[in-house]
C-alpha positions in Angstrom: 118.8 55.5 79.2 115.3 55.5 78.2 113.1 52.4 79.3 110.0 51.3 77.7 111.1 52.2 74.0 109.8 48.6 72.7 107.1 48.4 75.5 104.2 46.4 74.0 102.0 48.0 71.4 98.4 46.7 69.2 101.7 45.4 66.2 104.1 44.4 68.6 104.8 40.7 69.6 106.3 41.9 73.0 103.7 41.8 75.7 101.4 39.6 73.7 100.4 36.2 75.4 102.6 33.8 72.7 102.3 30.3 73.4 105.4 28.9 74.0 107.6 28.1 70.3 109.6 25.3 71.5 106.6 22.8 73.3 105.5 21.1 70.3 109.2 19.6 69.8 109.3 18.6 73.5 105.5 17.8 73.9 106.2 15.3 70.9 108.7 13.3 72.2 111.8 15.2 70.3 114.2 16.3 72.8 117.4 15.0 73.6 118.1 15.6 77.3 121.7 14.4 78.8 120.5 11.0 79.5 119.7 11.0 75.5 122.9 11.3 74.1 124.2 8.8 72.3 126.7 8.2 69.7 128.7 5.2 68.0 131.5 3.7 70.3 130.7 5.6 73.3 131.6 4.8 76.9 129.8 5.2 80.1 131.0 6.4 82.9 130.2 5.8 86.8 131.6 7.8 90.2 133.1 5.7 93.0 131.8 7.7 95.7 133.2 8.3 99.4 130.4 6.1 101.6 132.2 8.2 104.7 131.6 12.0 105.6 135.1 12.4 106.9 137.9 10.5 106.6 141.4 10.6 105.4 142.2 8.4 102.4 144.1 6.1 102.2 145.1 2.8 99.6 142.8 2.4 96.5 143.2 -1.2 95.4 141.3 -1.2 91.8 142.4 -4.4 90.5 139.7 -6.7 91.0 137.6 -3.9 88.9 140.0 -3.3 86.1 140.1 -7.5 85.1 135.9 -7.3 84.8 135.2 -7.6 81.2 134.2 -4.9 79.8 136.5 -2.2 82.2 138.5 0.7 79.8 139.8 2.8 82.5 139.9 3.3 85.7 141.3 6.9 87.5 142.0 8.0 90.5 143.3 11.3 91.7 146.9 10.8 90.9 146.2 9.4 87.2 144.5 12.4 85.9 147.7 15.1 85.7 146.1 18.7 85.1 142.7 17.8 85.7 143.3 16.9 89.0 142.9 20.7 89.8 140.4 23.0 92.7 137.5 23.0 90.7 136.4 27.1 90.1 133.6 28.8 91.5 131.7 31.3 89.6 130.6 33.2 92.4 133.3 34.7 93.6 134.1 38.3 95.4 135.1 40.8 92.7 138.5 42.8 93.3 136.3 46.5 93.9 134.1 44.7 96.7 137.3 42.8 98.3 138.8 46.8 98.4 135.9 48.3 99.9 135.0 45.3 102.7 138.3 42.7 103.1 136.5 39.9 104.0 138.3 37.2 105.2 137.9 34.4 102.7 139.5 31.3 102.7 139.4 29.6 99.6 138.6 26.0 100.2 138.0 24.5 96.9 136.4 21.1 95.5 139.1 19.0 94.4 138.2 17.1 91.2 138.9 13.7 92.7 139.3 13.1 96.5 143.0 13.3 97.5 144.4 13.1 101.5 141.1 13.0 102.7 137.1 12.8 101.5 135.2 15.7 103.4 131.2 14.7 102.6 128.9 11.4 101.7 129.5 11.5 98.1 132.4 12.7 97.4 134.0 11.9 94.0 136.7 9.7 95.1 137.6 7.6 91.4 135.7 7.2 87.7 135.6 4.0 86.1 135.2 4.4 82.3 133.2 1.2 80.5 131.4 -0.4 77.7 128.2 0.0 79.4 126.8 1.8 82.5 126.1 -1.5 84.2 129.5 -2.8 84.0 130.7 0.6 85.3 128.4 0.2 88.4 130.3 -3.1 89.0 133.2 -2.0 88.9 132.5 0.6 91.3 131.6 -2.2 94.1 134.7 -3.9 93.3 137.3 -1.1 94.0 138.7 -1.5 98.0 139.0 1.7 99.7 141.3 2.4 103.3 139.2 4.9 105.0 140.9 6.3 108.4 137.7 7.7 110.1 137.6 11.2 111.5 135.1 13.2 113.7 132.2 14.3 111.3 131.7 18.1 112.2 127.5 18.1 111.1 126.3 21.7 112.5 127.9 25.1 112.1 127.6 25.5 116.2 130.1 22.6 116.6 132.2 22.8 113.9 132.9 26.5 115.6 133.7 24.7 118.8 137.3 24.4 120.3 138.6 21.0 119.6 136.2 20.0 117.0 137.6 18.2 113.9 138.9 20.5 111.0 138.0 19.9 107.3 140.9 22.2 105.9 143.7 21.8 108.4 144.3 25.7 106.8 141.0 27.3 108.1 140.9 27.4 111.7 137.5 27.6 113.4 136.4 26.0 110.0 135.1 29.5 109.6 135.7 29.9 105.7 134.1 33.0 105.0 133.7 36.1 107.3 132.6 39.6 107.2 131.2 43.1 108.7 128.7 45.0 106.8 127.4 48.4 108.2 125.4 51.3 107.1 124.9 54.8 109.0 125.3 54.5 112.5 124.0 51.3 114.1 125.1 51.9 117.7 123.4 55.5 117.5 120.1 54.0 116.2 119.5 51.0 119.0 120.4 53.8 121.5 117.8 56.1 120.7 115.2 53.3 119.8 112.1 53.4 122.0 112.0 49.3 121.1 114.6 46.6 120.3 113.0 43.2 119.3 115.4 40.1 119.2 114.8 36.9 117.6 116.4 34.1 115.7 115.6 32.7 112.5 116.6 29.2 110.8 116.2 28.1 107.4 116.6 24.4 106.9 119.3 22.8 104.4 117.5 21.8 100.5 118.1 22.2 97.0 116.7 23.0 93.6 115.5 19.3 92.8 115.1 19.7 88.8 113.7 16.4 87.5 116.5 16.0 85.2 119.8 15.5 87.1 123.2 16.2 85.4 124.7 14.9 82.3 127.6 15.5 79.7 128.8 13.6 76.8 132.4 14.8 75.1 133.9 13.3 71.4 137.4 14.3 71.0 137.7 14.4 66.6 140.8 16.1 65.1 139.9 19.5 65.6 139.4 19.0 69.4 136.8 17.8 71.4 133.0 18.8 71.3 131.3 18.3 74.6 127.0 18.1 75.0 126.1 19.3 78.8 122.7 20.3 80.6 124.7 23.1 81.7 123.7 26.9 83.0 127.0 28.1 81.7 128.2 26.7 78.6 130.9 28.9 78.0 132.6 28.6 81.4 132.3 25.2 81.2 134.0 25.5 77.8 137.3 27.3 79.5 137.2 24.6 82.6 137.5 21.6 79.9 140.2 23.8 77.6 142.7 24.0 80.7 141.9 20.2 82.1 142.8 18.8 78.7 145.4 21.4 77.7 143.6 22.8 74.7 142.5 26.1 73.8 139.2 27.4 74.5 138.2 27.7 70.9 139.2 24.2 70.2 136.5 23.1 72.6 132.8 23.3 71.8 130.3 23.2 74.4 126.5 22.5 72.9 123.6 22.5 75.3 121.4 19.8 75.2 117.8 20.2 76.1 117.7 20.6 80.0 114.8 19.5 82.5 115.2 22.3 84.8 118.2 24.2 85.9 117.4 26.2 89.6 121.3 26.9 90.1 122.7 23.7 91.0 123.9 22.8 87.1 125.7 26.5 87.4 128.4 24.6 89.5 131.5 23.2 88.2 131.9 19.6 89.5 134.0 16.9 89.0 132.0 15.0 86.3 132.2 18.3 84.0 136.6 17.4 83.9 136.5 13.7 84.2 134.4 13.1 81.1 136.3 15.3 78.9 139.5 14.0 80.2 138.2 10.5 80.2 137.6 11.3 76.4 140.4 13.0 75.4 142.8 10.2 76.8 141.1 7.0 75.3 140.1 9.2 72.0 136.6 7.7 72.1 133.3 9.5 73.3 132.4 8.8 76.7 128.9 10.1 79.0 127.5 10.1 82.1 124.4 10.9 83.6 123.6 11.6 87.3 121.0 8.7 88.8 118.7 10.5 91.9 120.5 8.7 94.7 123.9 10.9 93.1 121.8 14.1 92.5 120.9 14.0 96.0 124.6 12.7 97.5 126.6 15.0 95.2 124.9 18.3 93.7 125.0 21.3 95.1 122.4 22.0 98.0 121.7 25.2 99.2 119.5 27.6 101.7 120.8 26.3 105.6 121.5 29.8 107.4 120.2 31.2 111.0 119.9 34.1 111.6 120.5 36.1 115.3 118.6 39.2 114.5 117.5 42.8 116.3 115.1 45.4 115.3 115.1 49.1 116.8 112.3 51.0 115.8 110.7 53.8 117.5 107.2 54.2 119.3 105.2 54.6 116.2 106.2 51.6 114.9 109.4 53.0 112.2 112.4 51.5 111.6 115.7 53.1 112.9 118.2 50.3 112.7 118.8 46.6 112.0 122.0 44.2 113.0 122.1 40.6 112.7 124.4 37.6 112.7 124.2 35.0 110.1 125.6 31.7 109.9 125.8 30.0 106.6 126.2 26.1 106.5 128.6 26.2 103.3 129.1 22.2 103.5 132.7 21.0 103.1 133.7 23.1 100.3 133.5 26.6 99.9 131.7 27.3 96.6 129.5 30.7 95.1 130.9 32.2 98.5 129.8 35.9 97.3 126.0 34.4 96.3 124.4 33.3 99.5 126.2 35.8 102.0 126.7 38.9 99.9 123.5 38.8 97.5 121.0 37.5 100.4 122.5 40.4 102.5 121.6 43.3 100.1 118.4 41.9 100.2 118.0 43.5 104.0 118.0 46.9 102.4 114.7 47.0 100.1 111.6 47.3 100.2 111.7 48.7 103.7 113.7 51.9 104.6 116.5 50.5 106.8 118.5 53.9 108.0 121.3 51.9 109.7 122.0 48.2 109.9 125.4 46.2 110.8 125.3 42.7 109.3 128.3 39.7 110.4 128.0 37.0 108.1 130.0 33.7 108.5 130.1 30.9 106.3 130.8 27.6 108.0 132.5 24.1 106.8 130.9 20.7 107.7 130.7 17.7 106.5 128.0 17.7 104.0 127.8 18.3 100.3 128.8 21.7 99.6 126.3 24.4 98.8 125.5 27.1 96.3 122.5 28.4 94.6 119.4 27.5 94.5 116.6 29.5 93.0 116.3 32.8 94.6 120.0 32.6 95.8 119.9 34.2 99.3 117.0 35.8 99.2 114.3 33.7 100.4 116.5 33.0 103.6 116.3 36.7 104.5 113.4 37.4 103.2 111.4 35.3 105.9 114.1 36.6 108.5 113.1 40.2 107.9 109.6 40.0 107.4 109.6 38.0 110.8 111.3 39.8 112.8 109.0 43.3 111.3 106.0 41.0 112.7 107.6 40.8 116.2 108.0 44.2 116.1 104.2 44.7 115.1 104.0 42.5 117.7 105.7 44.0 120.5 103.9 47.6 120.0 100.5 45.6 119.7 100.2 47.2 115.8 98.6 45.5 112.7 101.7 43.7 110.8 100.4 45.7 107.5 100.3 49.3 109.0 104.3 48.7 110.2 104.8 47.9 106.5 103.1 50.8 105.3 105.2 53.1 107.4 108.3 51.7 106.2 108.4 51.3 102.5 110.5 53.1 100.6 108.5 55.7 98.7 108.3 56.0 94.9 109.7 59.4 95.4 112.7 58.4 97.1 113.2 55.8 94.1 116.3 55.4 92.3 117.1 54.6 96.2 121.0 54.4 97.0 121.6 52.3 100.4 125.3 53.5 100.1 126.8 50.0 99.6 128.2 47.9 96.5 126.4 45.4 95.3 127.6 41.5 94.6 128.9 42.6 90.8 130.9 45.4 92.7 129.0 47.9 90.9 127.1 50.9 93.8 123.5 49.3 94.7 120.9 51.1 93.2 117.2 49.9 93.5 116.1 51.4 90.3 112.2 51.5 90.0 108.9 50.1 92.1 105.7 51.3 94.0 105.7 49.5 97.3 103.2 51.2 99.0 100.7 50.7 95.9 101.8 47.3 95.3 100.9 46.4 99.3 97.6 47.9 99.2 96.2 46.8 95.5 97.6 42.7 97.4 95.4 43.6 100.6 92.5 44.7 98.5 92.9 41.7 96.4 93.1 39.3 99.8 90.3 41.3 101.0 92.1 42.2 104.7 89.6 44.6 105.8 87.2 41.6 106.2 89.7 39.3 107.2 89.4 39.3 111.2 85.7 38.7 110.9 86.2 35.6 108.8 88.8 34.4 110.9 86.6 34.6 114.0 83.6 32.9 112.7 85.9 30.2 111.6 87.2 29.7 115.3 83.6 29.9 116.6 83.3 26.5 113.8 86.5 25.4 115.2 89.0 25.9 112.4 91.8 27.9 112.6 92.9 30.4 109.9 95.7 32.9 109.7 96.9 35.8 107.3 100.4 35.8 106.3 102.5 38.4 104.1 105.8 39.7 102.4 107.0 42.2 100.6 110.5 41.8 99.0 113.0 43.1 96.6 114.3 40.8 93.6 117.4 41.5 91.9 117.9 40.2 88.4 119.7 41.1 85.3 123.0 41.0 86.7 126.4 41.6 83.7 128.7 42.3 83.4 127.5 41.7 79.5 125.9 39.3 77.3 126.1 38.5 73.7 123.4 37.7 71.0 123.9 37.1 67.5 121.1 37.5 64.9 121.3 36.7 61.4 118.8 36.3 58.5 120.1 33.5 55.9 119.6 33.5 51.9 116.1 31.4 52.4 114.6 34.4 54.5 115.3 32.1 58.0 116.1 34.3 61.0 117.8 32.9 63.9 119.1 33.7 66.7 122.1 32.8 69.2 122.7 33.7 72.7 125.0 33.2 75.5 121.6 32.2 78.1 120.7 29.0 78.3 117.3 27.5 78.2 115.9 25.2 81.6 112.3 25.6 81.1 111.3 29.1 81.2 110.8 29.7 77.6 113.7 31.6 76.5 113.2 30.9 73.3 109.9 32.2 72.7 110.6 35.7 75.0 114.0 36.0 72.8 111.9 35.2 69.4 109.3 37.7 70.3 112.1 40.5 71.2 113.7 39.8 67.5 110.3 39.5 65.8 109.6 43.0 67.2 112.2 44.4 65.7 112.6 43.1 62.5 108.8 43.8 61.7 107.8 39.8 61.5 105.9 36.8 63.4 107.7 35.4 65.7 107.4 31.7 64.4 109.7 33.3 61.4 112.4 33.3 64.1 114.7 30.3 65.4 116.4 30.7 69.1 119.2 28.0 69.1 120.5 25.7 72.3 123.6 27.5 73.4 126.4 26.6 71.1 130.2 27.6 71.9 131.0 27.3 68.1 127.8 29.9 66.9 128.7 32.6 69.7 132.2 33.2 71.6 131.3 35.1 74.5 128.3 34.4 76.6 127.6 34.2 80.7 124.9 31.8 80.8 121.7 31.6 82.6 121.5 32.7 86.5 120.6 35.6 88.4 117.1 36.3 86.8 119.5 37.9 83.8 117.8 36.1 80.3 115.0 39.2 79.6 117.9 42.2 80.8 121.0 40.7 79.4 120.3 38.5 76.6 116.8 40.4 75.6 118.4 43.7 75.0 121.4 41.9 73.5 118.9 40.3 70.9 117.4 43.9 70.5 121.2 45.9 69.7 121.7 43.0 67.4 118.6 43.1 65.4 118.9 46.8 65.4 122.3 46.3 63.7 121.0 43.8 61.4 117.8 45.9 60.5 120.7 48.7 59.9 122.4 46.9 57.3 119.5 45.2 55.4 118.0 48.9 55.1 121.6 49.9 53.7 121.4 47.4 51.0 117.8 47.7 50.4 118.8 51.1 49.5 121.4 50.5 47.1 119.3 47.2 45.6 116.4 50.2 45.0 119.0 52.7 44.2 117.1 55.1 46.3 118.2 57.5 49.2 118.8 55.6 52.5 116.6 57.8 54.6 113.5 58.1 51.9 113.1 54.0 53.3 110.1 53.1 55.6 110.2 50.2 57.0 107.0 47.9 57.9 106.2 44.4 58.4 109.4 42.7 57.6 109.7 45.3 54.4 111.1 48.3 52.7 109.6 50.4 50.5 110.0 53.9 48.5 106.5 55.2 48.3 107.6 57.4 45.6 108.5 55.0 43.2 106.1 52.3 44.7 109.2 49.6 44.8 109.7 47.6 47.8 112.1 44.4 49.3 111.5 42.5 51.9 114.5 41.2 54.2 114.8 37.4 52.9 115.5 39.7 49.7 117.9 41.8 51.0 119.7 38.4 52.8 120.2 37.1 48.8 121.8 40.2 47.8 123.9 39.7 51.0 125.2 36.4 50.1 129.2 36.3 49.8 128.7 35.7 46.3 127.0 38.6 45.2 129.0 42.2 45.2 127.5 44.5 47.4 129.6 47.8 46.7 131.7 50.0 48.8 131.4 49.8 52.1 128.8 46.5 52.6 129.8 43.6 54.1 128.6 40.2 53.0 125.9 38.5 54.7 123.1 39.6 57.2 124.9 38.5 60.3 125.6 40.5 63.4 127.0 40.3 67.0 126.1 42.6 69.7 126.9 42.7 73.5 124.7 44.5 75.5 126.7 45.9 78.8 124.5 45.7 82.1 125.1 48.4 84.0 124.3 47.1 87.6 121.6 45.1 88.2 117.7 45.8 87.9 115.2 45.4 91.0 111.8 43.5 90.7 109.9 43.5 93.9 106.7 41.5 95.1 104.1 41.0 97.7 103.0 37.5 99.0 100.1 37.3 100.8 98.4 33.7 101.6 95.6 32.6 104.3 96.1 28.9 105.8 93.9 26.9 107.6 95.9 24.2 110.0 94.4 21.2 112.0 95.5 21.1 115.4 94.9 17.8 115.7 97.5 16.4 112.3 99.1 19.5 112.0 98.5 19.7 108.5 98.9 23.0 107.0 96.3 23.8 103.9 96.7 27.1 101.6 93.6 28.3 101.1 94.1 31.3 99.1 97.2 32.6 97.6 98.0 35.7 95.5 101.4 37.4 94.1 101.7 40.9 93.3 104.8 41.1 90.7 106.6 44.0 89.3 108.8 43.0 86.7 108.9 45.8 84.3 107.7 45.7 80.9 106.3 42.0 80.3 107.9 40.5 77.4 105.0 37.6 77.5 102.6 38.0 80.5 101.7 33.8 79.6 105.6 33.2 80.3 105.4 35.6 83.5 102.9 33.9 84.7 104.7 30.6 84.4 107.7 31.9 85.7 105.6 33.1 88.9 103.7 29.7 89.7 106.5 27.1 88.8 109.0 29.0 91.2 105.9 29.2 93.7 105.4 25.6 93.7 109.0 25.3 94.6 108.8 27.7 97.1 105.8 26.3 99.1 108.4 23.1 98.7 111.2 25.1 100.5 108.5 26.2 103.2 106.3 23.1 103.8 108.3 19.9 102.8 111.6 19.8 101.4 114.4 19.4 103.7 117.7 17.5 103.2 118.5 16.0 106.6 122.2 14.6 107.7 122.7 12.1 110.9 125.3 13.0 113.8 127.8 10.5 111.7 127.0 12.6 108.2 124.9 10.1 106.5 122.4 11.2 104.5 118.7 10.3 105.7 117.1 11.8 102.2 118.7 10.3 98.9 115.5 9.3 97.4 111.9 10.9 96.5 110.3 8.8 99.0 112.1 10.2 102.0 112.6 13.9 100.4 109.2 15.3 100.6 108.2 17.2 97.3 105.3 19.3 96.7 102.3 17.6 94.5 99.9 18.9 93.0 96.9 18.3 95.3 99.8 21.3 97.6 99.4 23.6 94.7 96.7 26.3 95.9 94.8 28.3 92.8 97.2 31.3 92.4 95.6 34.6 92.0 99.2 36.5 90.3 98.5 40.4 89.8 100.9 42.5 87.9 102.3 46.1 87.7 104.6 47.1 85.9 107.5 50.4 86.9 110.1 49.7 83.5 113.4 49.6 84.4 115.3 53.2 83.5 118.6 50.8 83.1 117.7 49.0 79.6 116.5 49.8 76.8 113.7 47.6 77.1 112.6 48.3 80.6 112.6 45.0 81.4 113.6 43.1 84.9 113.7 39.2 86.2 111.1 37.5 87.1 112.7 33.6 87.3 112.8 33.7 91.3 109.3 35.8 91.9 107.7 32.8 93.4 110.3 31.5 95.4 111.3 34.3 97.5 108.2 34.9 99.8 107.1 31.3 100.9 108.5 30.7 103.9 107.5 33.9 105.6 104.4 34.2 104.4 103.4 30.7 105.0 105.0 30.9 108.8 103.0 33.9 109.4 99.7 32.4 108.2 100.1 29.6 110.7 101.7 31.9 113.4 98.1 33.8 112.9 96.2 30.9 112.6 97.4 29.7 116.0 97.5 32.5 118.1 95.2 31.7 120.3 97.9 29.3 121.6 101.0 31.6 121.6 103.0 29.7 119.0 105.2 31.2 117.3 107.1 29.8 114.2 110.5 30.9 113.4 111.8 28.0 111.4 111.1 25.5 108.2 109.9 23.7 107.6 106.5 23.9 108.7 106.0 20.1 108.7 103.2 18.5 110.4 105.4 17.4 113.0 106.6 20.7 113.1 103.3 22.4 113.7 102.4 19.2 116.4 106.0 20.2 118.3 105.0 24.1 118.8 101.7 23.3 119.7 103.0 20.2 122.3 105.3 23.5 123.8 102.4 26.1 123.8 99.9 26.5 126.7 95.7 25.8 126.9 96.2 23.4 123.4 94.2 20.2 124.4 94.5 18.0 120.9 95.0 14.7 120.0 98.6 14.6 120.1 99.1 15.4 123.5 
């Protein structure tokens, strides 16, 4: 397949710098996010919630709550029937990678109410249905609870430990997920290596903290039930409230309502998303709910906690030979997305740098904290910093700049489409399709002005401030299938919208989609209407994850406007009664230049309508579905590169330059790019500096507020120097790849580096996150020759 086809051109709205469509709506007050919804008779729901990480359950006595005023219903795990049900995960192994690796997977599923025994702080243990949100809450202190205490298993060394308690008296070792990866011969390489350099890696325990939490609102009628969600996955979330509720899937409709940021945690299935509909269905009035922070933080989906026991061989001039590791993911009590964070983040290992042989054993581990899944990047960051670490040991160890190792081991352009010989998470062969990594390192050094780096950095120690240099380069897989669908259709009035299975948090879908249509059909984009997700206006759709909107739904949007294109041009022909192929086709138009008669589309759409007769072979109306079939995903890839200046005597960490060299292919809208690029920065810097969701031996919760869970501001934010290139994608038609996760991904190694440098003169090294203050003030405490403040 061709790329680049509808690269940008002078005419074209792709590639242009389009402000974004939908931000006068939301700018102006007009959005309805889940905490909007409203509608007449509704009732509110709230979560009684397990105070106890682990603990079997025992009597629920709800009568004092269900005599308050006000109280409609209150459920428990045995008053629910088929919704009472292991809650599915999306991210599951598919059958072709099960065949080729057998892991050993233990399916430990969230139950939608607690039954036998609550496993984490916040477990849904019963939903109280009320009048008002307030009564609900009362109701909630009101219900008596028999908790039998048991051991709470907090870190994935002791829950690996003989004797130590088990969550799922079915998976011993609470070792839930477990498997052997290896490529070439690993043995073969470390024996012949002139080096091996060991280290270990951690990656602290946080989440995607969108400012919105979750909400859903359902209203059963007499077709069914219609359900509003801030979802990432409308039409999975349709099927999961069809077989709660025992209806069919086409008799539920799933709308999306505007969402204040997505990042992977509202693409789980959790209880709320059954009990609401359920809760509906039963009482045959609408009922809501929407998450309050303390909940967000108690009960959705955290992600990132792995370490990492890693070894490098390379030889004496400083190339890679091999690569083996042991990871240990901290999956909380349930096993969710278990192909995401192990699978994904492993393939990750394989690209940018030539890696000839490497053996990987990944584990994921049960304790007793909320369960995790992705977060924005979904694996990647964690290795990421892990292998960019452990390439600066090496650099280290054979006293060579960190940059020359790189340069020696990038793949080539010439060795691109480059085949590690492995499937990939969709079960499809890995193939990292397009990129210059050499070119893309140098034109970031250049830009960060290495050469003169050194000297800067020792005049700045002579002045007493210390500075360091950090980088990354990295892989970024996107565009993942297997399909998605768009629909496109131009009504009587000349109004052009279009539908899609994606779903819209933030990054201006709506716009990129509207430009890829408006391309197409030869007119301004602000002629073209991208709807909400909407079960009812398209069938089949995957949602929004895995940097997928431009690949999937783009080129969906494209086949479909094609088709629709097709068909106006067939009746434009027959309206003109002129031969098809004497029609050009320009700015929304047709014409005959030989007889000087034209029609524009909105034209052709009125001839379309079902009440006109459009001869043999035409098909009312000017509406068409496509599906656009990915064929295995498509490979961004980036460099990070940032210089940090940290005071020894705080331990404060300051970015003082930052820049982002970004390959994503043909740019649809470099304005959204570059939005895409410094939002999921400013969350990565989070991930690196700040965030960290932190548990106590007993599995309480020290974070559950914004006050004690440390958040970027923008005072953090350094000015971002973003540089693009651009190698399109051979795999679409658009040559298009992800850019969602660019930001995230390098972060944490860069920024560790940096300090690492920056500090050198006092041997620390940094091979954790965050890199708090009192972080930074530990390593230095440990290090020798430091004379500061804190000591």
């Amino acid at each position: 397949m061709e790329p680049a086809s509808h690269a940008s051109t002078a005419d074209s709205p792709i590639g242009q710098p389009l402000a974004r469509l939908e931000d006068p709506r939301l700018l102006t007050g007009r959005a309805t996010y889940a905490a909007d919804l409203d509608h007449p008779d509704v009732l509110v729901g709230a979560v009684l919630r397990s105070p106890i990480a682990h603990a079997r359950l025992g009597r629920i006595d709800a009568a004092a709550a269900r005599a308050l005023p006000g109280i409609v219903a209150i459920y428990t795990a045995g008053d629910i029937g088929e919704a009472q049900r292991p809650l599915p995960s999306f991210g599951q192994f598919p059958k072709t990678l099960i065949d080729e690796l057998h892991p050993t997977i233990r399916q430990c599923p969230h139950p939608t109410l607690a039954e036998g025994k609550v496993r984490y702080v916040g477990q849904p243990v019963a939903f109280i249905v009320a009048e008002s949100r307030e009564i609900a809450e009362d109701a909630v202190d009101l219900i008596e609870v028999d908790y039998d205490p048991i051991d709470a298993v907090m870190t994935s060394d002791r829950a690996t430990q003989s004797g130590s308690a088990l969550l799922h008296d079915d998976v011993a070792g609470n070792v839930a997920l477990d498997f052997t990866v290896e490529i070439g011969n690993t043995d073969e390489a470390f024996a012949r290596a002139a080096h091996v350099v060991r280290d270990q890696y951690f990656v602290q325990r946080y989440s995607g903290m969108a400012l919105e939490g979750r909400g859903i609102m359902a209203v059963p009628d007499a077709n069914g039930l219609t359900v509003w969600a801030g979802h990432q996955l409308p039409h999975f979330l349709r099927n999961l409230i069809a077989e709660s509720v025992g209806l069919s899937p086409f008799e539920v409709r799933v709308i999306q309502s505007d969402i204040g940021g997505g990042f992977g945690p509202k693409a789980g299935m959790y209880s709320e998303d059954v009990l609401v509909p359920f809760a509906a269905m039963k009482l045959r009035r609408p009922v809501k709910w929407a998450e309050d922070k303390r909940e967000q933080f108690l009960s959705s989906s955290h992600s990132r906690q792995q370490d990492y026991d890693i070894e490098l061989a390379v030889d004496n001039d400083g190339r890679i030979l091999g690569l083996r590791y042991d990871a240990r993911i901290d999956t909380g009590a349930y096993l969710t997305f278990p192909v995401v964070l192990s699978y994904l983040g492993m393939c990750h290992f394989l690209a940018p740098y030539k890696l000839p042989a490497m053996r990987a054993h990944v584990q994921a581990i049960l304790t007793n904290k909320t369960h995790s899944a992705p977060a924005r990047g979904a694996g990647r960051p964690e290795v990421v910093f892990a292998l960019n670490r452990i390439i600066d040991r090496a650099a280290q160890k054979l006293g060579m700049d960190p940059m020359e190792i790189r340069r020696r081991n990038l793949i080539p352009p010439s060795e691109l489409p480059f085949r590690p010989g492995i499937l990939y998470r969709d079960g499809n062969p890995m193939v990292v399709d397009s990129g210059n990594y050499p070119e893309a390192l140098e034109r970031t050094l250049a830009a960060m002005d290495y050469r003169g780096f050194a000297e800067k950095q020792a005049q700045a120690r002579k002045e007493g401030r210390y500075i360091g240099f950090g980088l990354t380069c990295n892989v970024e897989s996107g565009g993942l299938g297997p399909y998605e669908y768009a629909r496109v259709r131009i009504d009587p009035s000349g109004k052009i919208v279009v539908h899609t299975g994606v779903v819209d948090t933030g990054q201006g879908h709506k716009t990129a989609l509207a430009q890829v249509c408006a391309s197409e059909l030869g007119v301004a984009p602000s002629r073209v209407t991208v709807t909400s997700a909407d079960t009812n206006q398209l069938a089949y759709g995957r949602g929004t994850y895995h940097s997928r909107a431009a690949v999937a739904a783009g080129n969906a949007v494209l086949m479909a406007a094609k088709a629709v294109k097709k068909k106006a041009a067939d009746i434009a022909a027959a309206s003109l009664q002129v031969p098809l192929d004497s029609l050009e086709f320009a700015a929304g138009s047709f014409s005959h230049a030989p007889s000087d008669k034209s029609i524009d589309l909105a034209a052709c759409a009125r001839f379309a309508a079902p009440e006109t007769a459009l001869g043999a072979g035409l098909v009312p109306g000017l509406d068409e579905t496509a599906c656009f079939e990915v064929p295995t995903t498509s490979w961004a890839n980036a460099v990070h590169a940032g210089i940090v200046e940290v005071d020894v005597e705080t331990g404060a960490l300051k970015i003082l330059r930052y820049v982002i060299l970004h390959d994503c292919g043909n740019v649809l809208n470099p304005m959204l790019v570059r939005g895409q690029c410094i939002g999921s920065l400013a969350q990565g810097i989070g991930g690196a500096l700040f965030e960290n969701m932190v548990y106590d031996d007993d599995g309480n919760p020290l974070a559950t507020t914004l006050a004690d869970y440390l958040m970027p501001r923008i005072h953090d934010m350094p000015q971002v120097e973003l540089l693009h290139m651009a190698s399109p994608s051979p795999l679409n038609p658009l040559g298009v790849k992800g850019a969602g996760e660019a930001g995230t991904i390098g972060p944490p190694g860069v920024l560790a580096a940096a300090a690492e440098d920056a500090l050198s003169p006092f041997g620390v090294r940094f091979n954790s996150t965050p890199l708090s203050p009192h972080t930074i003030l530990a390593a230095l405490r440990g290090a020798t020759g430091v004379a500061h403040a804190s000591r």
